[in-house]
C-alpha positions in Angstrom: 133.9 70.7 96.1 133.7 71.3 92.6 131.3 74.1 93.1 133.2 75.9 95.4 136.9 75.1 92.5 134.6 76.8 89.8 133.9 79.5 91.9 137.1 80.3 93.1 138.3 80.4 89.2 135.9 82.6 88.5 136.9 85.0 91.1 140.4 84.9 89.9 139.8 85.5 86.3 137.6 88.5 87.0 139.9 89.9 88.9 143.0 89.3 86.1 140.6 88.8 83.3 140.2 92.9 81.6 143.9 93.3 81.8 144.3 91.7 78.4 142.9 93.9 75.6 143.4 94.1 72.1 146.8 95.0 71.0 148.0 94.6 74.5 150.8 91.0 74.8 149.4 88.3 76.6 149.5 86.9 79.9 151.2 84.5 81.5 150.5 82.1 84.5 153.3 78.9 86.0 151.3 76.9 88.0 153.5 74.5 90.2 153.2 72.8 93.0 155.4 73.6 96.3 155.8 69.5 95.9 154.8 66.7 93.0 151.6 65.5 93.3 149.5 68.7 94.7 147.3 68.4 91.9 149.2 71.7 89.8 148.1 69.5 86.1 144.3 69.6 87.6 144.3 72.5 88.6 146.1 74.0 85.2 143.7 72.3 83.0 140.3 73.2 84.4 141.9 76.9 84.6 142.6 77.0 80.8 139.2 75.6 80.0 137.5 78.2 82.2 139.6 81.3 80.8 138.9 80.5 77.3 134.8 80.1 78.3 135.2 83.0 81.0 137.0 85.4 78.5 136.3 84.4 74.9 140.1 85.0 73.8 142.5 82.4 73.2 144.4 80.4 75.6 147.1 78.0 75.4 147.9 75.1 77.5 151.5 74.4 78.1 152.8 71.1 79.7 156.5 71.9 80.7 157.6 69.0 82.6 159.4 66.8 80.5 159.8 63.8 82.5 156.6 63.1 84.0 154.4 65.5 82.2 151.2 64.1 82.4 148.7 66.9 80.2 148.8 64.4 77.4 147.4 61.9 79.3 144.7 63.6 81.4 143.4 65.3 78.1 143.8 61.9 75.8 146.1 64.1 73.7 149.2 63.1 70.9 151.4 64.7 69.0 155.2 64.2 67.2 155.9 67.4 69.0 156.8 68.8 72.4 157.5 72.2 74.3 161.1 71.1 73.9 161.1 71.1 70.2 159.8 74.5 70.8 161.9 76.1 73.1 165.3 74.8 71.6 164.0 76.1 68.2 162.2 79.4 69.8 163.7 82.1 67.1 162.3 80.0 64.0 158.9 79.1 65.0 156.5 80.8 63.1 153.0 80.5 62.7 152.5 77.7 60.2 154.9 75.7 61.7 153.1 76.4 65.5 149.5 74.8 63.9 151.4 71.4 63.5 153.3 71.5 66.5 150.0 72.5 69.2 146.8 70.0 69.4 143.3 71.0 70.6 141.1 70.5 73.9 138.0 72.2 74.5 139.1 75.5 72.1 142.5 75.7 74.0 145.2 74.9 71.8 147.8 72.7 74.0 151.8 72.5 73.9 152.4 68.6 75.2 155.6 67.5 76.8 157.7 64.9 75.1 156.2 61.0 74.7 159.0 59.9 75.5 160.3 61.1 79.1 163.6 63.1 79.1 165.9 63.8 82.2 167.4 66.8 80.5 165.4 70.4 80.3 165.7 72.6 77.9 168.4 76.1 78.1 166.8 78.8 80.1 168.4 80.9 77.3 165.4 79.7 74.7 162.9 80.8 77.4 162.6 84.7 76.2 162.1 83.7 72.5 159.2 81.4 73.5 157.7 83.8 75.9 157.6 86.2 73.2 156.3 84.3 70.8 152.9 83.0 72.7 152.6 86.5 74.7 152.1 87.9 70.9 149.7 84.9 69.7 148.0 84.2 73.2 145.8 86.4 75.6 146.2 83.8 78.5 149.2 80.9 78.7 149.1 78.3 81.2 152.3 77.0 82.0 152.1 73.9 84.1 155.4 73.5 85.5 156.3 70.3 87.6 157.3 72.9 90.7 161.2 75.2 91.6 162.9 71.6 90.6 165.7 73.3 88.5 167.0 76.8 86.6 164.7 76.0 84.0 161.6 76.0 86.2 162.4 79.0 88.2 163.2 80.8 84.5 159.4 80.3 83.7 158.4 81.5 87.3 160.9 84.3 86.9 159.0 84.8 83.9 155.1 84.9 84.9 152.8 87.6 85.4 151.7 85.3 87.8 153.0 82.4 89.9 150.1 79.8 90.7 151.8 77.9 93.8 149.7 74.8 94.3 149.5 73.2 98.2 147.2 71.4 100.2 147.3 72.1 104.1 149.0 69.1 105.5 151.8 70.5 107.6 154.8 68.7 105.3 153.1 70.6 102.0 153.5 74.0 104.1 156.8 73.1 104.8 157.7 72.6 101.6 155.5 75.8 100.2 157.8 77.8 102.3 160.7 76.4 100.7 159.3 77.1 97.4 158.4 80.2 98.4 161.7 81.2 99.5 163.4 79.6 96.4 161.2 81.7 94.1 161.8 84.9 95.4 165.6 84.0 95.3 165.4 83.3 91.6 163.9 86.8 91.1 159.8 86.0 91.6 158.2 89.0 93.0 156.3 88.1 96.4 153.4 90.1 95.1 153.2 87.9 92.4 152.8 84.4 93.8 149.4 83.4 94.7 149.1 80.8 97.0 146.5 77.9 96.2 145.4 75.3 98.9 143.9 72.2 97.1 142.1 69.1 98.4 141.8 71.2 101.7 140.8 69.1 104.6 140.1 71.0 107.9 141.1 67.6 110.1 144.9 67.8 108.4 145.4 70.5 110.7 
């Protein structure tokens, strides 16, 4: 199984990979599940680790959920700073002040959610300043969104070059990847856009 998830990264990045070239803004990938618990944090961590191997550039990591975000603990990971500080603040982060916000894993520099959880998301209106920002400082960003829960979410699907919608193929989780689906392209995500993974596929779950 593992095999075959390399693999199938692999595929995807050299199909995306060449259209980031010097000079040229990064790219950006949401990955979120159609529900919790499809594996979207998994699956957006072995994907940074394989880009910045795969391609050589720089990648960040982004862990956008900021009540159950779970990137700092997967990846053993601290820091007195969270994507929130950094979207509320978007227009004054600069570089300097980015090296003591971001932490490191594997040559992928990593944007944690907050230690503490927090029902409350940041405004959608500091999502363009931070999109600029790591388009300009980043060939690849990984956004690992906890899924369409809110305006916030659906602003960084909105967003994306590319939506990563994470599913398994029990027939609740398509339910509920139609939904999303359908909720995406409502909040403005392109159809052609949205790439549709099946995880822990089982063939007996129908």
């Amino acid at each position: 199984v593992q095999t075959d998830l390399i693999e199938a990264y692999e595929r995807l990045l050299r199909k995306t990979g060449p259209s980031t070239t010097t000079g040229r803004q990064g790219k950006i990938w949401t990955v979120m599940p159609a529900k919790p618990s499809y594996g979207a944090t998994t699956i957006s961590c072995n994907l940074a680790v394989r880009m910045r191997q795969f391609q050589g550039r720089s990648v960040l990591l982004a862990d956008m959920d900021p009540l159950l975000g779970s990137i700092s603990f997967s990846l053993k990971l601290k820091s007195a700073f969270s994507f929130i500080d950094v979207v509320n603040h978007g227009s004054q982060i600069d570089k300097d002040l980015w090296r003591k916000i971001i932490v490191s894993y594997a040559d992928v520099d990593v944007l944690l959610g907050p230690e503490i959880p927090r029902f409350e998301t940041p405004s959608s209106g500091g999502v363009p300043s931070f999109l600029q920002f790591v388009r300009r400082n980043y060939s690849s960003v990984i956004l690992d969104s906890p899924g369409p829960l809110s305006d916030w979410h659906l602003s960084l699907a909105r967003s994306a070059d590319e939506v990563l919608l994470v599913t398994t193929n029990e027939l609740a989780a398509v339910h509920a990847s139609q939904r999303a689906i359908q909720m995406l392209e409502n909040a403005g995500a392109e159809r052609n856009r949205i790439r549709l993974i099946v995880n822990r596929y089982e063939k007996d779950n129908g």
